[in-house]
C-alpha positions in Angstrom: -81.4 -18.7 -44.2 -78.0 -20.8 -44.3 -78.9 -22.9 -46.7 -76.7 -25.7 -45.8 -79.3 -26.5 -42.8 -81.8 -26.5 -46.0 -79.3 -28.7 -48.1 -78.5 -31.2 -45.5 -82.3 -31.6 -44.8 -83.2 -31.7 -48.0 -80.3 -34.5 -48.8 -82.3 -36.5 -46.4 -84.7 -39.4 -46.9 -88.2 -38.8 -45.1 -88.4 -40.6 -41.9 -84.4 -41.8 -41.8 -82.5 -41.3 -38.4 -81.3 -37.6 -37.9 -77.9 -36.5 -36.9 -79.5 -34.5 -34.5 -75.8 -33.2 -33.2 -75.5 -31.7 -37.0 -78.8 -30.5 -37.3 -78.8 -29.1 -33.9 -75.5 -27.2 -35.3 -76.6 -26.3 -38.6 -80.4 -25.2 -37.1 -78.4 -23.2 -34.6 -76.6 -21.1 -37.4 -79.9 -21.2 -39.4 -81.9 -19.7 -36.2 -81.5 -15.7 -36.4 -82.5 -15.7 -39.7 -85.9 -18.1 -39.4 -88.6 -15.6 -39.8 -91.0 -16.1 -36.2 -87.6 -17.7 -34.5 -87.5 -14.8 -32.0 -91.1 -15.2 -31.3 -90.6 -18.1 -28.5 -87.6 -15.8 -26.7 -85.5 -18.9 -28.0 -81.7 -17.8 -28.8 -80.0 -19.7 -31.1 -77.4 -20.6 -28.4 -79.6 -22.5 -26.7 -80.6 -25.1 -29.0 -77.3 -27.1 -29.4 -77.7 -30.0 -26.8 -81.6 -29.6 -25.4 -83.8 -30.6 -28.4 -85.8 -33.9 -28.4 -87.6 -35.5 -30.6 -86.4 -34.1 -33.7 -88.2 -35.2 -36.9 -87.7 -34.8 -40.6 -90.7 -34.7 -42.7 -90.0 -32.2 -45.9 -90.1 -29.4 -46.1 -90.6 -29.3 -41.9 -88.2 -30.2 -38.9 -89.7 -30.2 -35.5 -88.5 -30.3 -32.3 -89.1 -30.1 -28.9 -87.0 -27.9 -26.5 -87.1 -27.2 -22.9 -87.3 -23.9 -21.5 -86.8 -22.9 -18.1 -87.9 -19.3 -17.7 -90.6 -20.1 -14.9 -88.3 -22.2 -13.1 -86.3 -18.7 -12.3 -88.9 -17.5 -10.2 -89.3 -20.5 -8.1 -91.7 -23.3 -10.6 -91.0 -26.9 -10.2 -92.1 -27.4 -13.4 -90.6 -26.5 -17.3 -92.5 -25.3 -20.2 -91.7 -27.6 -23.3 -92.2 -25.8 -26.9 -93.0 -28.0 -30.0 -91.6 -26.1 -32.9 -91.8 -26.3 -36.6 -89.1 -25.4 -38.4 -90.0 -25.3 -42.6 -86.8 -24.9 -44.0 -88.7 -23.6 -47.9 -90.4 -20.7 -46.3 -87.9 -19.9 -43.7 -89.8 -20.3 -40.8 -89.5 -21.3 -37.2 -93.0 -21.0 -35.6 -94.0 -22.9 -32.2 -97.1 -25.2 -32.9 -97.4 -26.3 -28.9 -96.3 -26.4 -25.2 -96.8 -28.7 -22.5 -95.6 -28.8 -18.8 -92.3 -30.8 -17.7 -92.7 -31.7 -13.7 -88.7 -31.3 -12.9 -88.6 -31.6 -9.2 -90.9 -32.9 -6.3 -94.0 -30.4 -5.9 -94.4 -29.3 -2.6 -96.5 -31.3 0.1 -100.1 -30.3 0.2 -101.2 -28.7 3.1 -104.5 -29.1 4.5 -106.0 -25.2 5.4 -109.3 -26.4 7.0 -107.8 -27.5 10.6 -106.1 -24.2 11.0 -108.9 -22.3 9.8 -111.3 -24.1 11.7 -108.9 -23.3 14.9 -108.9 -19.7 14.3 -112.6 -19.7 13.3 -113.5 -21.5 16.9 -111.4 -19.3 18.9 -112.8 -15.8 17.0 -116.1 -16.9 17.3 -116.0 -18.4 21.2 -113.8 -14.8 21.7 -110.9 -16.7 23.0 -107.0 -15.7 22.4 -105.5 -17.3 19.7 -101.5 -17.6 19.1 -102.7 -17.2 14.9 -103.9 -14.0 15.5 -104.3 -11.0 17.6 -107.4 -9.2 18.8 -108.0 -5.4 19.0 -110.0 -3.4 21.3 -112.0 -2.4 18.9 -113.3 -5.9 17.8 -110.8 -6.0 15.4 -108.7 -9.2 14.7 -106.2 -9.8 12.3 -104.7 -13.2 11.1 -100.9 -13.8 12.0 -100.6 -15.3 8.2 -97.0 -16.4 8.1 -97.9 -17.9 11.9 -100.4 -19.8 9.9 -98.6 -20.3 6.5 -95.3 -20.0 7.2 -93.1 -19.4 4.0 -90.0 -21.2 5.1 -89.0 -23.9 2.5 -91.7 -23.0 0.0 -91.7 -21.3 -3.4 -94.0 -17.8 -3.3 -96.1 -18.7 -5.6 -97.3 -22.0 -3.3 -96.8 -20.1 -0.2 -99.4 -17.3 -2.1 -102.0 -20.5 -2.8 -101.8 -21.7 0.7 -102.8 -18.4 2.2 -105.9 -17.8 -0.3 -106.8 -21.4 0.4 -107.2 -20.8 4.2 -108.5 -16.9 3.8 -111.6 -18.8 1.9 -111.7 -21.4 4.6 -111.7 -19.1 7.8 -114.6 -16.5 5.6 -116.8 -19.6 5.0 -116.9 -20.2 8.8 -116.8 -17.3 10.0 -119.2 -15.1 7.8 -122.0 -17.1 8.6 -121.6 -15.3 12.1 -121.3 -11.7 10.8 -117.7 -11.5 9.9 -116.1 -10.3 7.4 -113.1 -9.1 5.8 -111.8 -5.4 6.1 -108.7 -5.4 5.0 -106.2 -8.6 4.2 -106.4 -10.7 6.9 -107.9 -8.5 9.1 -111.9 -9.5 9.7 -114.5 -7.6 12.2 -117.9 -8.4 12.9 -120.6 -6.3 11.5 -122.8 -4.1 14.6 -126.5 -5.3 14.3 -128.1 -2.8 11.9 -125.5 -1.3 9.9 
């Protein structure tokens, strides 16, 4: 370990105001050689600047640190690690996370009108622009006519459709329908 981050540290008073700008840079030369550092997927590069609520209790610094991985694929939200730094045993170990809502979530969207739409018109055997009908009693669901994906992260997009799969089943499987394949439901023949 750089021992310097250790010296400074250890030069301090308990509970005194940090430098955090120094420690940040001395924790950042100290990082590839805290034994569970790598653990997180932290790099050391990515602590100068981002840490909050840094505190100095001998022989342990803790932080906080926001990381942004599931923001990548689409998350409104940021994972924040608490780590423990204890600069005697050379250790960097993270003793929590927590969610950190960066942007607006999207709107909720209410599944039961559609799916009682599509459940009505399946039932009553009328056409329906939300899905189409096959001679064979088939009928499959027009899912992005439904749940369009425009303007919505995947993983939302992904909720929305199981939300209104579940809806349509519940009012149509009373009725003998059911699901063959995704979002394609037939009705059962009397006696099979």
């Amino acid at each position: 370990m750089n021992t310097s981050l250790k010296d400074y540290l250890m030069s301090l008073t308990p509970g005194a105001p940090l430098d955090v700008g120094m420690v940040e840079f001395l924790l950042e030369g100290a990082w590839g050689s805290l034994r569970g550092a790598r653990e997180g997927g932290m790099k050391a590069q990515k602590i100068r600047g981002r840490t909050e609520g840094m505190g100095w209790e001998p022989p342990l610094l803790s932080f906080e640190i926001e990381r942004h991985g599931g923001t990548v694929n689409g998350s409104t939200r940021a994972e924040m690690q608490r780590w423990c730094v204890d600069v005697v045993a050379h250790t960097a170990e993270i003793v929590g996370t927590r969610k950190r809502q960066l942007h607006a979530m999207a709107q909720r969207v209410n599944v039961k009108g559609p799916a009682a739409e599509v459940a009505e018109a399946i039932l009553n055997n009328q056409e329906c622009s939300l899905f189409k009908r096959y001679p064979d009693g088939r009928v499959r669901i027009l899912i992005s006519e439904v749940v369009p994906s425009e303007g919505a992260f995947k993983q939302t997009v992904s909720g929305r459709r199981k939300r209104f799969r579940a809806a349509l089943e519940a009012l149509i499987k009373p009725h003998g329908w059911a699901e063959i394949s995704t979002n394609t439901y037939k009705k059962s023949e009397p006696g099979a």
